[in-house]
LOMARBA-548228 format. One line per field, with one value per residue (C-alpha): residue in one letter; x, y, z. Coordinates in steps of 0.25 Angstrom, whole numbers. Layout:
N
residu (A:...)
u (X:...)
v (Y:...)
w (Z:...)
//
This chain:
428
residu (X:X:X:X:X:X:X:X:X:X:X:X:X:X:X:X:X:X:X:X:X:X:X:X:X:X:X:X:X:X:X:X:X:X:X:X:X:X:X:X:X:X:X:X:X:X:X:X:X:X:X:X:X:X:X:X:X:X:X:X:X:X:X:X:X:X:X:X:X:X:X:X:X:X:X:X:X:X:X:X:X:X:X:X:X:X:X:X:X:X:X:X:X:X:X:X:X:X:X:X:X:X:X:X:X:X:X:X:X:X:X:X:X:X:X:X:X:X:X:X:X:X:X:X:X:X:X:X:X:X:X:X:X:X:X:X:X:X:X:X:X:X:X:X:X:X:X:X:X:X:X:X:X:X:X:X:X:X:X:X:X:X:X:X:X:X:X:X:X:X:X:X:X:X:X:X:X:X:X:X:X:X:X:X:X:X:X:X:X:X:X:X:X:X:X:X:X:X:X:X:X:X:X:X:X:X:X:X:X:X:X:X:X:X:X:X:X:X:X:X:X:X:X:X:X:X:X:X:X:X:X:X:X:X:X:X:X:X:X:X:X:X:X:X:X:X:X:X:X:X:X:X:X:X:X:X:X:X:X:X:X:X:X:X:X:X:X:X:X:X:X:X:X:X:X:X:X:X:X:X:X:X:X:X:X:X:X:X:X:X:X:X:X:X:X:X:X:X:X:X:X:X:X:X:X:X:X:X:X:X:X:X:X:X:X:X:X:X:X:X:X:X:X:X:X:X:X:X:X:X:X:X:X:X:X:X:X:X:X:X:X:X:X:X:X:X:X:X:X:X:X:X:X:X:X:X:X:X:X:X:X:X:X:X:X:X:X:X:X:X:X:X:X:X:X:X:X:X:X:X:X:X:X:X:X:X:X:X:X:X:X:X:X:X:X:X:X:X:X:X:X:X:X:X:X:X:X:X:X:X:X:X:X:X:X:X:X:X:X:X:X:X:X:X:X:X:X:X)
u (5:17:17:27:19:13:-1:-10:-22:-33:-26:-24:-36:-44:-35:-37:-52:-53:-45:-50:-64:-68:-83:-83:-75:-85:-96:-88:-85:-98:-105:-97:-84:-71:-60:-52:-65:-70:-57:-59:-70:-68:-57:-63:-74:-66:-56:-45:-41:-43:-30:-28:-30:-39:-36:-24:-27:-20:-7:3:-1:11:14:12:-4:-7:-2:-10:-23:-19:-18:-32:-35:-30:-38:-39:-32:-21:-13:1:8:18:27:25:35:31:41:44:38:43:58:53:62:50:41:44:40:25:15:9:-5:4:13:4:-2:12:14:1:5:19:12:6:15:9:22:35:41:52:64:70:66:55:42:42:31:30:31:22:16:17:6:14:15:1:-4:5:0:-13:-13:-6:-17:-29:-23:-25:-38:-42:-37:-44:-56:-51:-67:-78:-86:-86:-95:-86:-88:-79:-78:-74:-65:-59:-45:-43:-53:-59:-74:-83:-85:-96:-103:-98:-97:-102:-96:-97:-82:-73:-63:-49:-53:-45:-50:-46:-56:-68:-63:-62:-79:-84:-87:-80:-79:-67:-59:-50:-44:-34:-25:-16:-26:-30:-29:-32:-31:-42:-53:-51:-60:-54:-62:-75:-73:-63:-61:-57:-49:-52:-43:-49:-44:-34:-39:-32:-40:-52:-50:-46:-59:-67:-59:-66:-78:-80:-75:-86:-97:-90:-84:-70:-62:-52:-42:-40:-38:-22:-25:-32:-25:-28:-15:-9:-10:-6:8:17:20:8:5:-3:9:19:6:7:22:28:16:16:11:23:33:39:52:56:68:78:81:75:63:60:65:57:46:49:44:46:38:37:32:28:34:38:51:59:65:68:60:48:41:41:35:42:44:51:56:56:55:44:37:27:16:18:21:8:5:18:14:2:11:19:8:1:14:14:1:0:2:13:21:31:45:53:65:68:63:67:62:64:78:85:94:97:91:92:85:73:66:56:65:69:54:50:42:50:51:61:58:68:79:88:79:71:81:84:86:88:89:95:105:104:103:100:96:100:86:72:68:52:48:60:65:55:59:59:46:40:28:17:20:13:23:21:7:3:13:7:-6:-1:3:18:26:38:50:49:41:38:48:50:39:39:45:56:70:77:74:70:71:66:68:61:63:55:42:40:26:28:35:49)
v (46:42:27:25:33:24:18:21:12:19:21:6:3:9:3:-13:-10:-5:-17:-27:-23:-13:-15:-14:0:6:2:10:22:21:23:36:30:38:30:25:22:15:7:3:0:-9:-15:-20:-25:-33:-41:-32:-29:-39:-42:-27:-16:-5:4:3:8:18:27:20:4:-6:-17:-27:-20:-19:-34:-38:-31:-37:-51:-48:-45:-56:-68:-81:-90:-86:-93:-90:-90:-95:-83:-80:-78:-75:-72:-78:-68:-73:-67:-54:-47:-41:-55:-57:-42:-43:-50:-65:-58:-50:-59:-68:-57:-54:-70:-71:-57:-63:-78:-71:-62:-50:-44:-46:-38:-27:-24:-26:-39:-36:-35:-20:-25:-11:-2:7:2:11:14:8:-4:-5:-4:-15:-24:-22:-24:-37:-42:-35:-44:-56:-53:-51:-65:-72:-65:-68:-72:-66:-58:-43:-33:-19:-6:-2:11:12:25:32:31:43:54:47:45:36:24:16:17:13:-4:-14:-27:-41:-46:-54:-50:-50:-48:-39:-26:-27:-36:-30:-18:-27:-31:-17:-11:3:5:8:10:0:-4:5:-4:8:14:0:3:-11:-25:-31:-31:-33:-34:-22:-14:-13:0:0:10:5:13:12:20:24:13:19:19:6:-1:5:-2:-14:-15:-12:-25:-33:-26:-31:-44:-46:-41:-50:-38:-42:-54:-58:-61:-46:-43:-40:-35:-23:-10:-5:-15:-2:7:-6:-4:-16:-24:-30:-38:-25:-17:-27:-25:-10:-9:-20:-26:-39:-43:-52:-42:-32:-26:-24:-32:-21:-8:-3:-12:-2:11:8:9:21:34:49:57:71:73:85:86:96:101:108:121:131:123:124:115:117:110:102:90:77:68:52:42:28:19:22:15:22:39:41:34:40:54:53:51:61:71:66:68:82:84:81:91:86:91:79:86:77:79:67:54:44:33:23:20:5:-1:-12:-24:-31:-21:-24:-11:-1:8:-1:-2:13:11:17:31:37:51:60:49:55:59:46:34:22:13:-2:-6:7:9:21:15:28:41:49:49:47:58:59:72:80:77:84:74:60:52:49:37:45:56:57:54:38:38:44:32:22:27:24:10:13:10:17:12:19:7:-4:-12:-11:-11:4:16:15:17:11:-3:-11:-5:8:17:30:37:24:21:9:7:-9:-8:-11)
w (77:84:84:95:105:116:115:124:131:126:111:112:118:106:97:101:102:89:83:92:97:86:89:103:101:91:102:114:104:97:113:115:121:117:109:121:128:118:116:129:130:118:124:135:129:120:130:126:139:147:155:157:168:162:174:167:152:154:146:137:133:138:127:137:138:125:123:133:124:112:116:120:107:100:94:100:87:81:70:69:56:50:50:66:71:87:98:111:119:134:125:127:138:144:146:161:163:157:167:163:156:146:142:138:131:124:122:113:107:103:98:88:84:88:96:94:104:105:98:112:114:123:122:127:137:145:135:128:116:106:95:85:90:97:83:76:88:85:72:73:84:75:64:72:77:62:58:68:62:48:40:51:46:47:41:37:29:19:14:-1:-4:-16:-14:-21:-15:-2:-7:-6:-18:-12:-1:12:10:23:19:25:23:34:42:35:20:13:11:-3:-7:0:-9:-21:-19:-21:-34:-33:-49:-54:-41:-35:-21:-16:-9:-5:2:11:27:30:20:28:35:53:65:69:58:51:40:29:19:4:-4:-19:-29:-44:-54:-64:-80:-81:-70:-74:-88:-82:-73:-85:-94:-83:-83:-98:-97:-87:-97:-107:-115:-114:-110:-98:-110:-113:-100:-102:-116:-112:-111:-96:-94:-101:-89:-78:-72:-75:-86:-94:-107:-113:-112:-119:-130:-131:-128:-137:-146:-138:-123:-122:-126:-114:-119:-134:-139:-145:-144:-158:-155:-144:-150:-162:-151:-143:-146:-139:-130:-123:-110:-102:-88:-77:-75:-63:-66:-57:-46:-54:-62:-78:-90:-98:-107:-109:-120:-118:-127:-122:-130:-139:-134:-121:-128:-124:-109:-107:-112:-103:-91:-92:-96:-83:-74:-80:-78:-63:-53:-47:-59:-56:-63:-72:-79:-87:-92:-99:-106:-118:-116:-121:-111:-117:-123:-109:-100:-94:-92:-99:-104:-115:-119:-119:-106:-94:-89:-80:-74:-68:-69:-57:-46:-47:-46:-49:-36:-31:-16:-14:-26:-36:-50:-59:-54:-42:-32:-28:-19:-21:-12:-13:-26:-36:-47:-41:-42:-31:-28:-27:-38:-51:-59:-52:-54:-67:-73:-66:-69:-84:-81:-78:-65:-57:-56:-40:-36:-47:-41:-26:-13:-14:-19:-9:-13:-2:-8:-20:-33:-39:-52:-47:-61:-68:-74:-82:-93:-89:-74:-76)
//
């Protein structure tokens, strides 16, 4: 893709039209004009260029040009917010050297915060622009253009995808909505049964002027929201009432603490930790698991011993049946589980309800400092547990979370805190 290649006028000019004057370049391509063409002519048409030579159109876009195009583009009113912070544009070393028409250009563009200039201190007015920046410029002008459109109307289509294989759920959707409504709540008003709103799948949070046709993502609801949506449905026939609503057992399979696992785990919604170590002995029972081994370089059947809570033996043989089960054959070469740390410790191995896999190739790790175990090298280590690996997924499908990214941003190592190695039944 390289990003810091240059922008040329026709790549640009296609570009703005398509943000700023989408309908004028559907008509020019629609009449048999090619895509530069077309964002020329669409240009033209929309004011984009007035102020410029078209004869000179031609090669690389200057960053004095193309700031001369977008202050074209920008709306009439504009609000600033509190946290603008704009910058003196007659500082930039370069002002004197830019004729009167495109610094005032640059002046609006800095008023709003659009440009900030160079490194340097300039504002690089000569230069190339390259296609990064083109596109970080325009996105910050489309935006503006979007707010001052915020609450017209705007007819779009949506189409409504599995997430999962790429087929069709409804029929294509045209939907009167307004500019700027979240793309999340036009998903939310269609009735796609027992799928839900892939947010990880979203290109866009809201509708624009630069576009007409969004695609919603909509992955399979798990067993547990399948459940959950099928509470409601009965409280709306009056089957069932808002009260249960905690009491009902698709809680089971959420990650996270919740009062219908203090119910299954220690008799008592109020009750998240047992108060002495025969307490929680007394509740412990032990399990044996099939896994897959390394021997030799190849992957051989075996089995593993821990002990967890009782409530839990079977979810946990279930998971772990599932794991071997999946063709990814994820190794593991130990586990651990109930073990008492003490009357004061605050985590799920005291209660029976914490899983540590493959201890020394998946660490423990805060803000850069090795607590327990040795690495986390997902790809080239066969047994550290990496994000997207089956051993992640199949617990959370039970309701359990990793210790990888429970507590952090991401799964990123190099800051906040992470136990690799951890799976937790309540997420601690």
């Amino acid at each position: 893709m390289s990003p810091s290649a240059p922008l040329t006028w026709p790549q640009f000019l296609a570009m703005a039209a398509r943000a700023f004057a989408p309908e004028e370049y559907a008509r020019s391509a629609a009449s048999g004009a090619a895509w530069d063409q077309a964002g020329l002519d669409a240009a033209r048409s929309a004011g984009l260029l007035e102020g410029l030579d078209e004869a000179a159109l031609t090669g690389a876009v200057t960053r004095q040009d193309a700031a001369l195009l977008l202050c074209n583009a920008l709306p009439e009113e504009y609000t600033p917010s509190f946290w603008d912070q704009p910058i003196d544009p007659t500082a930039l070393s370069d002002w004197g050297r830019m004729d009167s028409l495109r610094q005032e250009a640059v002046a609006e563009l800095a008023r709003r915060c659009v440009i900030q200039g160079k490194a340097d201190g300039s504002f690089g007015y000569a230069d190339p622009l390259q296609r990064c920046d083109g596109a970080v410029l325009l996105m910050r002008v489309l935006e503006q253009v979007d707010n001052s459109c915020r609450g017209e109307s705007q007819t779009v289509t949506l189409h409504i995808l599995n997430a999962d294989t790429g087929e069709a759920l409804l029929p294509d959707q045209q939907v009167e909505t307004e500019v700027s409504t979240y793309l999340s709540s036009l998903a939310n008003g269609l009735d796609v049964g027992y799928y839900v709103y892939d947010y990880d799948r979203e290109t866009a949070s809201y509708t624009s002027t630069a576009c007409d046709s969004y695609t919603l993502y909509f992955r399979p609801m798990t067993g547990a929201e399948i459940q959950e949506e099928q509470f409601w449905e009965k409280v709306e026939r009056g089957e069932a009432a808002y009260e249960d609503y905690y009491k009902q057992d698709f809680w089971l399979n959420f990650q996270g603490d919740n009062a219908r696992k203090h119910i299954l785990l220690f008799g008592d919604e109020s009750k998240s930790r047992f108060a002495s170590q025969e307490e929680a002995a007394a509740a412990m029972t032990t399990v044996t698991v099939p896994v897959w081994q390394l021997s030799g370089g190849e992957k051989v059947s075996s089995t593993l011993t821990l002990s967890v809570h009782a409530a839990l033996a079977e979810d946990v043989k279930e998971i772990f049946a599932e794991i071997y089960n999946d063709p990814e054959h994820f190794p593991i070469h130990d586990v651990g589980g109930y073990a008492w740390r003490g009357d004061s410790a605050t985590g799920e191995h005291n209660c029976g309800t914490a899983i540590d896999i493959n201890a020394n190739e998946n660490y423990q790790i805060r803000d850069g400092q090795v607590l327990a175990g040795s690495c986390w090298e997902p790809g080239s280590n066969a047994y550290s547990i990496s994000p997207d690996s089956s051993v992640v997924r199949i617990f959370a499908e039970h309701g359990w979370s990793w210790g990888g990214d429970a507590w952090a941003y991401s799964s990123d190592d190099s800051e906040g805190y992470h136990d690799y190695m951890h799976f937790s039944y309540m997420g601690e």
